[in-house]
N, C-alpha and C positions, 0 to 999 in steps of 0.2 A: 474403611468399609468392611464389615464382617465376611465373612468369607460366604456363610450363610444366604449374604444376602445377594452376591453378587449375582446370583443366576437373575435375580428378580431387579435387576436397576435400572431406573430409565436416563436416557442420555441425560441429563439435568442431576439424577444423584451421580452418576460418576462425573461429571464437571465439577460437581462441588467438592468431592472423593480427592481430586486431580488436584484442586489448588492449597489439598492441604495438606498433599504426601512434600514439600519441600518448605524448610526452613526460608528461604526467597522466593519472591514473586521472579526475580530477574539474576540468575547467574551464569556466567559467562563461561565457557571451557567445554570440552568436546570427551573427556576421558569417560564420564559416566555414561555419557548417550551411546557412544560408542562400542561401551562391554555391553550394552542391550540388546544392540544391534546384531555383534557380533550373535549371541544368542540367538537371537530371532532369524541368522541368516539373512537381514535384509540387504541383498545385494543383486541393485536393480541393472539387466539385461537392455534396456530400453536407453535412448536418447533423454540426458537431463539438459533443459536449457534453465541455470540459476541467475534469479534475477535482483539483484540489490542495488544500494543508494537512499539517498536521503528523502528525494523525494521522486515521483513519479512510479513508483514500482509498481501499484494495482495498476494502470494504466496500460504499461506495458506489458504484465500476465495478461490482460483481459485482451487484448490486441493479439497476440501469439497464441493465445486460447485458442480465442474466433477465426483467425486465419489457417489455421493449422486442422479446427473441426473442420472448417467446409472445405477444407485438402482432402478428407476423405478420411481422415488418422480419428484413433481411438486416444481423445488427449485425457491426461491426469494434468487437473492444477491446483496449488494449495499457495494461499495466500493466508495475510492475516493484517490486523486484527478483523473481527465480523462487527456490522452494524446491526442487527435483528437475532442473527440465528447463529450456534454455533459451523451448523450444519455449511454454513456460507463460505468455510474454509477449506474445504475439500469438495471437489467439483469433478466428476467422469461425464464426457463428452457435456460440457456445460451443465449438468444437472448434479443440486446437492446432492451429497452420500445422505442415506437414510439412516434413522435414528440407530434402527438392533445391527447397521452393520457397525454403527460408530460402536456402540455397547459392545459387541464382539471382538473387535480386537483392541479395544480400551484392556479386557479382561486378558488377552492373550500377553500385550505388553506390559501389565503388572504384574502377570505368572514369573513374565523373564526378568524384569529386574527385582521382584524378592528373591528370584538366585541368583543374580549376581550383587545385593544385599546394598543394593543403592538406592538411592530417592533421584525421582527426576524433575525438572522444572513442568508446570501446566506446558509451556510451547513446546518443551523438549517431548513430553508424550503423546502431543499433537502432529508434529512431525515423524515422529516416526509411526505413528498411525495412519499420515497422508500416505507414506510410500509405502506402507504393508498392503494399503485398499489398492494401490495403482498396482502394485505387482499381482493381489490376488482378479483385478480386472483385466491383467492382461493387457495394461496399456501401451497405443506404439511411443508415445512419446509423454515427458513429464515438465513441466514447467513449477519449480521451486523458488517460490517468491522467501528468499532473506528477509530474518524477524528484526538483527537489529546487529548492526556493525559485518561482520563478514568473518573475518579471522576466529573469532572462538564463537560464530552462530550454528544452533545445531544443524541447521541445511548445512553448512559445509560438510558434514562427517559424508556427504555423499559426493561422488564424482560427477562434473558438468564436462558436457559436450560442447558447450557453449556457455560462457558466461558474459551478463550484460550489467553493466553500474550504470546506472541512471545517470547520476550526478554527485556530488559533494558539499555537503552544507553542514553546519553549525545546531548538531542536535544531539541528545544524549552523550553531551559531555562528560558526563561521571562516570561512564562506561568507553567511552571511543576517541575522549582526547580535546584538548581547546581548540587547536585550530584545523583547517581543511589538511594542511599536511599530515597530522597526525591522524584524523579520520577516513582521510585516503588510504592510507597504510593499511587500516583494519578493513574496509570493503576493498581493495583489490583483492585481498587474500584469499576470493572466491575467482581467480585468474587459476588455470594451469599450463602444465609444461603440454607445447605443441598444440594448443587447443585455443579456440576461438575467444579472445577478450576485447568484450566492446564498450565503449565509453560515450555515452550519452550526450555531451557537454562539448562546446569547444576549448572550454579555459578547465584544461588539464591538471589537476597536481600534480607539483614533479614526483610524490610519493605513491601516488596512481601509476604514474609514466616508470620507476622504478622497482616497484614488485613485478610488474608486468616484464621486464626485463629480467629480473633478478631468477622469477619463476620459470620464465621459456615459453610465455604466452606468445600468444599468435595477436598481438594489440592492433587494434586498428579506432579512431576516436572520430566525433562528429567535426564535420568543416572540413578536414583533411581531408580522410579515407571513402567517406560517404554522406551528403546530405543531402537538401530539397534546396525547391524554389517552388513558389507558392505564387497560381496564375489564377484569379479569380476565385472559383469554386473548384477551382482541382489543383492538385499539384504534383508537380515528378519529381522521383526521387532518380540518384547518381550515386555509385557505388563501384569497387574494383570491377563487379562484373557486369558491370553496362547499365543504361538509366532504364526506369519503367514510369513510364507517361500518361498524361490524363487520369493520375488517381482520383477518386471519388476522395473528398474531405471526411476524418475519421469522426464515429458517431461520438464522439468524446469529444467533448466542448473547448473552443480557446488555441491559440496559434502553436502552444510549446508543446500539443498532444502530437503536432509536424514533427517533429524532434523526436519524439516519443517512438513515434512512427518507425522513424528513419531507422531507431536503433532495430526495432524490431525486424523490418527488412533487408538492415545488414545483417544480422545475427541469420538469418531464415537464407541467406544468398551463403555461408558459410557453409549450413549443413546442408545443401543443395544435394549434396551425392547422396546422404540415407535417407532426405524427407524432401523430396523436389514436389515443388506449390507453383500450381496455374496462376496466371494471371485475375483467374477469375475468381480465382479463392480467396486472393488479395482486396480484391475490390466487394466481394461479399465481406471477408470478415473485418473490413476496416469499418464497414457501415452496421454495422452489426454486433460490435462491441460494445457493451455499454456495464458501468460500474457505479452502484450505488456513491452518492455524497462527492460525488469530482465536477466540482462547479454543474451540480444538477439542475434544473429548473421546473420545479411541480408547478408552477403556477405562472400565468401569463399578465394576470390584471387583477391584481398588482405581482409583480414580477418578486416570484420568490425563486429563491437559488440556495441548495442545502450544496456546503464543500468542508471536509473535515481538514483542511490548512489549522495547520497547528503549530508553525515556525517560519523561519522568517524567507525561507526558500519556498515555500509554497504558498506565502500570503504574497511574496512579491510577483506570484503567478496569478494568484486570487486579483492581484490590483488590476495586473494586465485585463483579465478577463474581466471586471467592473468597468472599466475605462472604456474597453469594446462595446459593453450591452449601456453606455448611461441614458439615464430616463428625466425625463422632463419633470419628477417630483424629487422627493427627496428621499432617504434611503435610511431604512433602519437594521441596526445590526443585533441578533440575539447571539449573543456572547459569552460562553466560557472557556476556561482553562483547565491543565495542568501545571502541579508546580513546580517542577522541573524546565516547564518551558520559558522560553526569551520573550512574556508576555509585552515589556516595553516596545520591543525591537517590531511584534506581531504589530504592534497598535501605533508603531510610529507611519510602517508602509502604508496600513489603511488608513490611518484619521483625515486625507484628504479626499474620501469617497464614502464619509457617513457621516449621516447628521445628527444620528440617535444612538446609542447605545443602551442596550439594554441587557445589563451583564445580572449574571447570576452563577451559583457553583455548584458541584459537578457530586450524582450518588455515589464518592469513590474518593478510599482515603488520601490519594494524591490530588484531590481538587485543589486550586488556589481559594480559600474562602471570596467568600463577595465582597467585603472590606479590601481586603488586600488586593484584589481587582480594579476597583475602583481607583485605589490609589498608585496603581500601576499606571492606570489607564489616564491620572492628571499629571504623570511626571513626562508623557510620553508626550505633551502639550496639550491635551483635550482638554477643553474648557468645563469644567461644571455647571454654569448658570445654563438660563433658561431648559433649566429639565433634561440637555442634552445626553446625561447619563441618570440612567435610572436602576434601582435594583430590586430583584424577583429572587422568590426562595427556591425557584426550578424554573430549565431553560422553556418547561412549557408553557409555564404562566408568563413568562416575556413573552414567546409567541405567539398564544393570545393576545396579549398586548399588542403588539406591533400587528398582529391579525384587524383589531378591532380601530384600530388609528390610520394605519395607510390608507389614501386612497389609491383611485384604479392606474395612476402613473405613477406611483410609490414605489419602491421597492423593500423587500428583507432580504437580509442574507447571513442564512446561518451558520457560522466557521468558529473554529477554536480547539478542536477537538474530535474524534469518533464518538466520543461520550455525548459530545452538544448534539451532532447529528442524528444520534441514535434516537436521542430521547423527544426528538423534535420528529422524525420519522418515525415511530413508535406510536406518537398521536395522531398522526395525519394517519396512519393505515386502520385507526378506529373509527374516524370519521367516515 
């Protein structure tokens, strides 16, 4: 971008400015973000609680968000990727940061790394954008949703007061490793010495269980240290420092958002002494969190449900939660991918809970084409005959499709991707 014109850019040219100052869309390492930093002086005063893992992580920002706003605290949280808006990844007390503030320190952190005569990745000048806004708002507390693995993601180059890993699963291998032992390794490495490490999951890696150790965290994991039990329409959570009873069930759909939960109430019993949270701010912000495309349901008759499940740890959640809601018609799934993802593995967990498939690919050059979907989607055992897979030149024209076919006990469900959700919720907000 010309120097010229900076003064005059709207958030949209520096997005476009952003993804083309780096040779990779995706590079891993912490040296360049951090001589930025260093320049920029970002060094936050505040409570970070960072949140990583494979799957469940907007779940658990959105949870600690909500809970923590109606504590009374001035929260910062930054999540990623967005479904609509850039705007959607940076949030002061639940409300997006506005366009000229984004524009504003877009410009301030390009100043500091053309002297320090680096290029930085689109995430890496987003994150350090999230914590320049939180520090110049004065936030009491900051919540750092991890872009991708742990060890060399640029939220690490900051200090956590509490760190939480979701879980462990089988995703961006060409960056984080083949198996959960090796992927453990790169997300615990958001663990510190003496400091709060919590584990989502009861089936540990021992390479989770081992940095955590190796580091001097403060570990504690679900099933052991702290979990639920789930009594009707409420359930109570149990923890080192005592249970809390009759919780309201979270506005987040599906039984493993209990788990979700749990983590965030152990993480939040951890920092008790700087951020002590009423009972009542727990039961407000459990009900009261809510996060676009996580098994969402816009529509009642026929039952549709946007959830961006893109691997086979979050489709095997997406099953649970089909399995919970089944309907007495049959069910159509609008469908795409990446190609990097374990589309087989996706389409092995659901194919006993869809009857239609209606795939199509994705505005973005790591789509899996439609072809090559299709033929994902027959090794994976789906049948071809009787029309059971069909293909569409966009996810919106399948949903159309499946719009104008279901009837009112029917179901859609649309998963595969942020990109499937997007472009599907993109239509429905013109309507």
């Amino acid at each position: 971008m010309p120097a010229s014109k900076i003064a005059d850019a709207s958030l949209a040219d520096w997005l476009i400015y952003l993804e083309s100052l780096h040779p990779k869309t995706i590079e891993m390492g912490l040296e360049r973000i951090d001589q930025v930093r260093l320049v920029l002086d970002l060094t936050p005063q505040f409570p970070i609680i960072m949140v990583g893992g494979t799957n469940g992580k907007g779940s658990v920002c959105a949870m600690l968000e909500s809970i923590l706003w109606r504590a009374g605290y001035t929260v910062g949280c930054y999540t990623s990727p967005h479904l609509l808006r850039y705007n959607e990844r940076v949030r002061i007390n639940k409300k997006e940061v506005n366009d000229d503030r984004f524009c504003h320190v877009f410009e301030k952190i390009d100043a500091a790394r053309t002297q320090c005569q680096v290029s930085l990745t689109f995430f890496e000048f987003g994150t350090l954008a999230a914590v320049s806004l939180f520090i110049d708002a004065r936030v009491d507390v900051a919540i750092l949703e991890v872009g991708l693995g742990g060890r060399l993601d640029a939220v690490n180059i900051f200090e956590p007061d509490c760190s939480i890993v979701t879980n462990v699963d089988l995703d961006h291998r060409e960056y984080l490793g083949d198996t959960r032992e090796e992927i453990g390794f790169e997300k615990a490495a958001i663990f510190r010495n003496h400091t709060p490490a919590i584990y989502a999951e009861a089936d540990v890696p021992e390479s989770v269980r081992s940095q955590a150790t190796t580091i001097g965290a403060n570990f504690s994991h679900f099933a052991k240290d702290f979990g639920f039990s789930k009594k009707n329409q409420q359930w109570d959570f149990w923890g080192p420092k005592g249970a809390r009873h009759s919780l309201p069930l979270p506005a987040l759909r599906g039984d493993r958002q209990l788990q979700n939960a749990s983590a965030c109430l152990a993480a939040l019993d951890t920092l008790n002494e700087m951020l002590p949270i009423s009972m009542n701010a727990i039961r407000q912000g459990l009900t009261e969190a809510v996060i676009p495309g996580r098994f969402q349901v816009v529509s009642t008759q026929p039952l549709i449900i946007l959830d961006v499940a893109h691997n086979t740890g979050a489709a095997a959640v997406l099953c649970e939660n089909l399995s919970a809601t089944r309907t007495s018609g049959k069910t159509f799934a609008v469908f795409a991918m990446l190609q990097d993802k374990d589309i087989r593995g996706v389409v092995s967990l659901l194919k006993n809970d869809i009857d239609y498939w209606l795939v199509s690919t994705l505005l973005t050059p790591r789509a899996v084409p439609v072809e090559a979907l299709v033929d994902e989607i027959q090794k994976a055992g789906v049948s071809l005959e009787n029309e059971s897979v069909r293909q569409f030149p966009d996810c919106v024209a399948a949903f159309v499709f499946a719009c104008e076919r279901a009837g009112k006990n029917d179901r859609i469900c649309v998963f595969g991707s942020f990109y499937t959700v997007s472009d599907v919720l993109r239509y429905l907000n013109t309507l």
